[in-house]
Backbone as CSV, one residue per row, in Angstrom:
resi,resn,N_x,N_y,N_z,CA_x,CA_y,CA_z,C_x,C_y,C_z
1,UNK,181.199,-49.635,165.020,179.850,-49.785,164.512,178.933,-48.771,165.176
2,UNK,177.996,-48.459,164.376,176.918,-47.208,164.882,176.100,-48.307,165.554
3,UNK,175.650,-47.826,166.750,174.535,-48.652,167.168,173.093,-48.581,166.793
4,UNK,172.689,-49.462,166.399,171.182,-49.465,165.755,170.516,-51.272,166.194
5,UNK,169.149,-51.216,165.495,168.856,-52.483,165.983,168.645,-53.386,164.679
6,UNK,169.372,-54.429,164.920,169.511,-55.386,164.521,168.693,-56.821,164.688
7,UNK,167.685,-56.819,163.304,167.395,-58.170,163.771,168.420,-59.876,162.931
8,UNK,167.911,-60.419,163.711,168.641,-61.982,163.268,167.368,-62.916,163.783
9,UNK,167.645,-63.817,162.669,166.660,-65.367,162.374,167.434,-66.059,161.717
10,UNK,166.996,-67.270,161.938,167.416,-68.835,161.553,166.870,-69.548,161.791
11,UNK,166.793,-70.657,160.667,166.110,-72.189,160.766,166.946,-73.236,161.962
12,UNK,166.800,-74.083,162.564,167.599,-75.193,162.951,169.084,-75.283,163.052
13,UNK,169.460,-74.862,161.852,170.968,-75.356,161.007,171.308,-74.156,162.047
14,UNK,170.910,-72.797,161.742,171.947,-71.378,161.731,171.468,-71.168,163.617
15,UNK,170.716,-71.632,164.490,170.539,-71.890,165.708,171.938,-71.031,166.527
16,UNK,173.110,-71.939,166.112,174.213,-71.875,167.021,174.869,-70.717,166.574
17,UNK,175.242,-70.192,165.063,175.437,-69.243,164.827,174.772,-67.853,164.925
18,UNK,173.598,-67.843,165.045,172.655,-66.885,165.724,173.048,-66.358,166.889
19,UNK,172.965,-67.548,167.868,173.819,-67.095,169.067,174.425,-66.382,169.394
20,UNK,176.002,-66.958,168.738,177.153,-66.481,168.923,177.155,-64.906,168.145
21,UNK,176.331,-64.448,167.258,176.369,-63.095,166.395,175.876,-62.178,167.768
22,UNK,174.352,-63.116,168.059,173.725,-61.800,168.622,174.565,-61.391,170.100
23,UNK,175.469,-62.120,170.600,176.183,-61.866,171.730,177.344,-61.324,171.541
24,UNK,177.612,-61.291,170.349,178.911,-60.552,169.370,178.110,-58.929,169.513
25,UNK,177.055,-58.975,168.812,176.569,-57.925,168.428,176.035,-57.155,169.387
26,UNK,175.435,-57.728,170.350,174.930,-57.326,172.077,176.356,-56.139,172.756
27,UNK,177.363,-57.232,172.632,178.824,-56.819,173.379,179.221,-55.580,172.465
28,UNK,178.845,-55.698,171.443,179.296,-54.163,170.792,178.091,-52.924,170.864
29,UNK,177.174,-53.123,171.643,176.297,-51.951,171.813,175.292,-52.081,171.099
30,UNK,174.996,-53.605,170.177,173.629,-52.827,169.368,172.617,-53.751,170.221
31,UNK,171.384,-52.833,169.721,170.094,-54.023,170.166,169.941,-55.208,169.114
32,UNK,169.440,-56.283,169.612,168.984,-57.088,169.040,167.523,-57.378,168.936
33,UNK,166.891,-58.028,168.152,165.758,-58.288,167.856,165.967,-59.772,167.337
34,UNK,165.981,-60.848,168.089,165.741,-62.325,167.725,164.343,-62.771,167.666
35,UNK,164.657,-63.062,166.196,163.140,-63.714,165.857,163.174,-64.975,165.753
36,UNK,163.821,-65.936,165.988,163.562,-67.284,166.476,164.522,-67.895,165.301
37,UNK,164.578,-68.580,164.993,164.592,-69.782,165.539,165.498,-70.490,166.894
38,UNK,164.782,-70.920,168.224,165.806,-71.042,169.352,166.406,-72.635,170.003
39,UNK,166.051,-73.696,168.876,166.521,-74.980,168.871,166.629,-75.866,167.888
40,UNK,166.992,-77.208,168.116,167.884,-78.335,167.060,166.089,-78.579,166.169
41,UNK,164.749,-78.430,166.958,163.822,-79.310,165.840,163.550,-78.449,164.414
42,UNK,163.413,-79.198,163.879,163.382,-79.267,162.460,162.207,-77.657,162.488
43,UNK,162.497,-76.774,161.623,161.357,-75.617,161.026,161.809,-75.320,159.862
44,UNK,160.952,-74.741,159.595,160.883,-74.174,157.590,161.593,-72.732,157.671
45,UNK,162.182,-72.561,156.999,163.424,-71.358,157.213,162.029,-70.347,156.131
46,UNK,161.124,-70.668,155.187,160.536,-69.686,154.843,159.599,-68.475,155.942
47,UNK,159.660,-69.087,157.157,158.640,-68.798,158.092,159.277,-67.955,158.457
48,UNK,160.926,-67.839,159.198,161.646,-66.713,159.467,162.259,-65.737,158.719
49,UNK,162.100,-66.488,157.263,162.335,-64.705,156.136,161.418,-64.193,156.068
50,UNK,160.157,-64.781,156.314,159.199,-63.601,156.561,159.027,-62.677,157.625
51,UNK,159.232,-63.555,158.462,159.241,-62.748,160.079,160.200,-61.178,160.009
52,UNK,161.573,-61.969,159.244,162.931,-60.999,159.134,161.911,-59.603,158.188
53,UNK,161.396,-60.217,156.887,161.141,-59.335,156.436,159.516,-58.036,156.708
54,UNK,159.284,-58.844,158.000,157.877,-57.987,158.477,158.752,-57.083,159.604
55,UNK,160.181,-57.000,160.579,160.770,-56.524,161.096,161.208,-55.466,160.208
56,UNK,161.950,-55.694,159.084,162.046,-54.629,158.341,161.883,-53.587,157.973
57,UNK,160.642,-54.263,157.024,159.577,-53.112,156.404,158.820,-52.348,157.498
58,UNK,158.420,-53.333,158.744,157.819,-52.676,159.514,158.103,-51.578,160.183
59,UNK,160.102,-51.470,160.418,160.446,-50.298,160.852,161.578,-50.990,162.260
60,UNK,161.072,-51.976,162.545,161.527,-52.567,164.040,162.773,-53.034,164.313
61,UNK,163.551,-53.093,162.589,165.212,-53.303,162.702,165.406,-52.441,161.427
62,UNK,166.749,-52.327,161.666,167.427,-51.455,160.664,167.537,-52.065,159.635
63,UNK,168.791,-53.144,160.091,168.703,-54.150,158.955,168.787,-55.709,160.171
64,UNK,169.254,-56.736,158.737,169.167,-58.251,159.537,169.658,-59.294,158.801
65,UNK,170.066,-60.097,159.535,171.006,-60.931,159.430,169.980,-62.479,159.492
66,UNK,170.212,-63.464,158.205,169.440,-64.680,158.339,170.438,-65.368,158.370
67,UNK,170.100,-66.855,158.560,171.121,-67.932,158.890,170.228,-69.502,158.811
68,UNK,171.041,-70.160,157.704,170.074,-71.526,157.110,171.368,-72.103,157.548
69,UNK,171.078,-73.314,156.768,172.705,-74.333,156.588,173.439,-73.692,155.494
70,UNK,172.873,-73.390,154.167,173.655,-72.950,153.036,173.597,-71.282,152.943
71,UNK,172.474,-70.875,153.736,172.480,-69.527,153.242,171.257,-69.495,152.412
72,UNK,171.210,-70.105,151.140,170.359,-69.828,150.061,168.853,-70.047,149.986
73,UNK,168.588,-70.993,150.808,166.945,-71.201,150.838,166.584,-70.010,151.285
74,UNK,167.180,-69.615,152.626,166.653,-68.142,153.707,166.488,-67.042,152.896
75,UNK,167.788,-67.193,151.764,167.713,-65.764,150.922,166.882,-65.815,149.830
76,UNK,166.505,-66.388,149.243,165.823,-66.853,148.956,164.167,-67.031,149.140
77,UNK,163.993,-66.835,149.845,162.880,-66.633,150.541,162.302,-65.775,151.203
78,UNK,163.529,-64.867,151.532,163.291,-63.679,151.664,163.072,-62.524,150.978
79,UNK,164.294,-62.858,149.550,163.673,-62.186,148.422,162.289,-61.975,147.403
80,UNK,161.711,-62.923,148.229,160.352,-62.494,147.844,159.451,-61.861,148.375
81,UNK,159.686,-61.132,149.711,159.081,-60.162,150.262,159.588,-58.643,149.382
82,UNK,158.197,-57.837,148.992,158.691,-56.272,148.986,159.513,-55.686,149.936
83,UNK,160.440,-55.069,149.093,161.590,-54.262,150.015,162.537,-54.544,150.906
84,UNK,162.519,-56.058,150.513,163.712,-56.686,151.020,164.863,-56.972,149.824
85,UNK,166.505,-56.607,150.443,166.834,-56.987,149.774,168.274,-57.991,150.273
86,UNK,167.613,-59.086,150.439,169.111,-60.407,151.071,170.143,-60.982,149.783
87,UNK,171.538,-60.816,150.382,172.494,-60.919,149.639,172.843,-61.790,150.743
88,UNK,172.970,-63.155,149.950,173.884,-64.413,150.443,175.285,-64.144,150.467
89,UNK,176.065,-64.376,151.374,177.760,-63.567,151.560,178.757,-64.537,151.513
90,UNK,179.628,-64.864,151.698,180.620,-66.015,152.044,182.104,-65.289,152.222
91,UNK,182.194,-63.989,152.423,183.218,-62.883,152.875,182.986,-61.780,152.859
92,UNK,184.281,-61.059,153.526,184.038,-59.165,153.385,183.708,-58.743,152.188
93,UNK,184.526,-59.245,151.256,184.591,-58.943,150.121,182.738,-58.459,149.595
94,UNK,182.248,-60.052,149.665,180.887,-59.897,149.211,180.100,-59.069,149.972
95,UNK,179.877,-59.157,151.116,179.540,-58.150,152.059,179.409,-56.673,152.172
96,UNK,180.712,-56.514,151.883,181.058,-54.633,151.600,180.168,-54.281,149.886
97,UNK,179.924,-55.123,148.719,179.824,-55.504,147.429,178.075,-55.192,147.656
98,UNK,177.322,-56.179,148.814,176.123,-55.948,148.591,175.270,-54.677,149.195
99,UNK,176.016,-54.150,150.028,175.950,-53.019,150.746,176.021,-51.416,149.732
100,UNK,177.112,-51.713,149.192,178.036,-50.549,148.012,176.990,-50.713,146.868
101,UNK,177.077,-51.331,146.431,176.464,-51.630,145.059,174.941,-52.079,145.171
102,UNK,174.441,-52.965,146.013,172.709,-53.309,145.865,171.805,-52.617,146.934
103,UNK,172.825,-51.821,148.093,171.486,-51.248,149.220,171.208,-52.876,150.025
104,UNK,172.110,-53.799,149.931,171.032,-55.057,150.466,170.912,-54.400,152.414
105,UNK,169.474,-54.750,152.945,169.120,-54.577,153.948,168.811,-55.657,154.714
106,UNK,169.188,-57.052,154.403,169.325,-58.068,154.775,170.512,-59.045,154.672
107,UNK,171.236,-59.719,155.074,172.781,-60.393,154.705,172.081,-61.739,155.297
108,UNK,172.545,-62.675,154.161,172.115,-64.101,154.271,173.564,-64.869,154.703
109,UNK,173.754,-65.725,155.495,175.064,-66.666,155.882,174.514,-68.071,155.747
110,UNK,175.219,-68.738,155.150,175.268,-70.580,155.698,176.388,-71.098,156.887
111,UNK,175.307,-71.556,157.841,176.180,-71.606,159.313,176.934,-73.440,158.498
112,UNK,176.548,-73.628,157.870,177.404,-74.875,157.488,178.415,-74.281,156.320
113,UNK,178.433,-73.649,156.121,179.808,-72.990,154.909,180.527,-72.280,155.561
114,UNK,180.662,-71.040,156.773,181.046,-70.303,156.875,181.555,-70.464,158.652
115,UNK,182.628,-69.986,159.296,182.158,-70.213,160.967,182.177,-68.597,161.374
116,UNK,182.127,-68.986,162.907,181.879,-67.916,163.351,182.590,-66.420,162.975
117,UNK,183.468,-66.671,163.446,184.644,-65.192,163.017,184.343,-64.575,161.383
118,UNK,184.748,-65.852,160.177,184.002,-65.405,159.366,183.161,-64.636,158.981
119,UNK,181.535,-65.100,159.941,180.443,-64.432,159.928,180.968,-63.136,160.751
120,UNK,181.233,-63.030,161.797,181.358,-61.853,162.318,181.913,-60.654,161.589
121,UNK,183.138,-61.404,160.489,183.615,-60.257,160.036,182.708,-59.594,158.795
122,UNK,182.045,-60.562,158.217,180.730,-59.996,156.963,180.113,-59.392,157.870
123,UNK,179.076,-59.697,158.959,177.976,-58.658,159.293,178.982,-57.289,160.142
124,UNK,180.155,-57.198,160.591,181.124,-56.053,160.714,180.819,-54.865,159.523
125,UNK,181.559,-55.640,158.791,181.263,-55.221,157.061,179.679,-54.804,156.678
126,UNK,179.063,-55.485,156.703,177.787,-55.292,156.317,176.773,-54.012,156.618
127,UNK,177.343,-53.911,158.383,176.859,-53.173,159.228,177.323,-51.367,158.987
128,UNK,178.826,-51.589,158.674,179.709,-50.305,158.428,179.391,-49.813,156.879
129,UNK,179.106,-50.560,156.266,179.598,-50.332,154.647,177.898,-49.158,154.382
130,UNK,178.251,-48.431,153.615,176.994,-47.162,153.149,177.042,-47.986,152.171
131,UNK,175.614,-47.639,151.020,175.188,-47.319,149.834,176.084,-46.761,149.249
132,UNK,176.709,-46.757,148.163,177.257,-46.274,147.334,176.869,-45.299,146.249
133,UNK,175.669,-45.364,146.273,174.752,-44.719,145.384,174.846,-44.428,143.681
134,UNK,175.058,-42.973,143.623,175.620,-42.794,142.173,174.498,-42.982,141.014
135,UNK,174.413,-42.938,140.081,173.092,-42.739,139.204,172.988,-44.283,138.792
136,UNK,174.336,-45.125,138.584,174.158,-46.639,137.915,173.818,-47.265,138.901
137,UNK,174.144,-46.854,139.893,173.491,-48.221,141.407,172.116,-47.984,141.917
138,UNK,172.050,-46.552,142.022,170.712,-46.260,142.631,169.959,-46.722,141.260
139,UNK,169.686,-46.620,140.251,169.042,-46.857,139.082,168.626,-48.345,139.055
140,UNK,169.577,-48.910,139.339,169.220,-50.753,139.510,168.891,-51.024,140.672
141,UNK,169.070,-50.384,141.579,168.314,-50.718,142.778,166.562,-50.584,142.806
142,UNK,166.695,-49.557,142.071,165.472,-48.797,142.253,164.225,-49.835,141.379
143,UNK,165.049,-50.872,140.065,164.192,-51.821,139.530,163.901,-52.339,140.667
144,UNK,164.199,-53.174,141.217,163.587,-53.943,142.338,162.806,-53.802,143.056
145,UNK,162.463,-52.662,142.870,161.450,-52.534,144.269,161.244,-52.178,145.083
């Protein structure tokens, strides 16, 4: 992996999996940027796709990694910030897919669907995989926003 900085957020649920990434991700040389969430009480996962997505745009991570129970609220919620673009994952497969084909600059996980290694091996993937570009991908990317 190229080293760059990486942010990660999570609601409650994705807490423990947060963890274990950013000390995954620490041990391989990158920076981190944790934007919270750092315990079991209850918070609104919309509060940290925004956060994720003001790190972003702002310049302060490269890309970033969210973490709900399912994945989908976070992404979800994040996709409604400009110039974000979170792809919910559940393998390499999808991972390498949103990278190649959508530019996504955010990767969404459900710490209740997926475990650790799992996750490790999507944001691996996520992290390595380029744009694919080409006139049909960049073209649909480019609707969005």
């Amino acid at each position: 992996m190229t080293v760059r900085t990486i942010a990660l957020a999570s609601d409650h649920a994705g807490v423990e999996l947060k963890a274990q990434l950013a000390a995954w991700l620490k041990g391989a040389g990158h920076e981190v940027l944790d934007l919270g969430t750092d315990g079991p009480a209850s918070v609104d996962y919309p509060d940290f796709a925004a956060a994720m997505a003001a790190a972003i745009t702002g310049g302060r991570a490269e890309r970033g990694v969210l973490i709900c129970g399912s994945g989908i609220g976070i992404s979800i919620a994040a996709n409604r910030h400009a110039g974000i673009r979170a792809a919910l994952v559940h393998d390499v497969t999808t991972a390498r897919l949103a990278r190649e084909h959508n530019d996504a600059n955010v990767l969404a996980l459900g710490a209740r669907i997926i475990g650790p290694e799992i996750a490790k091996d999507c944001v691996d993937t996520f992290l390595k995989t380029a744009f694919e570009g080409g006139e049909r991908h960049s073209r649909r990317v480019a609707k969005m926003g």
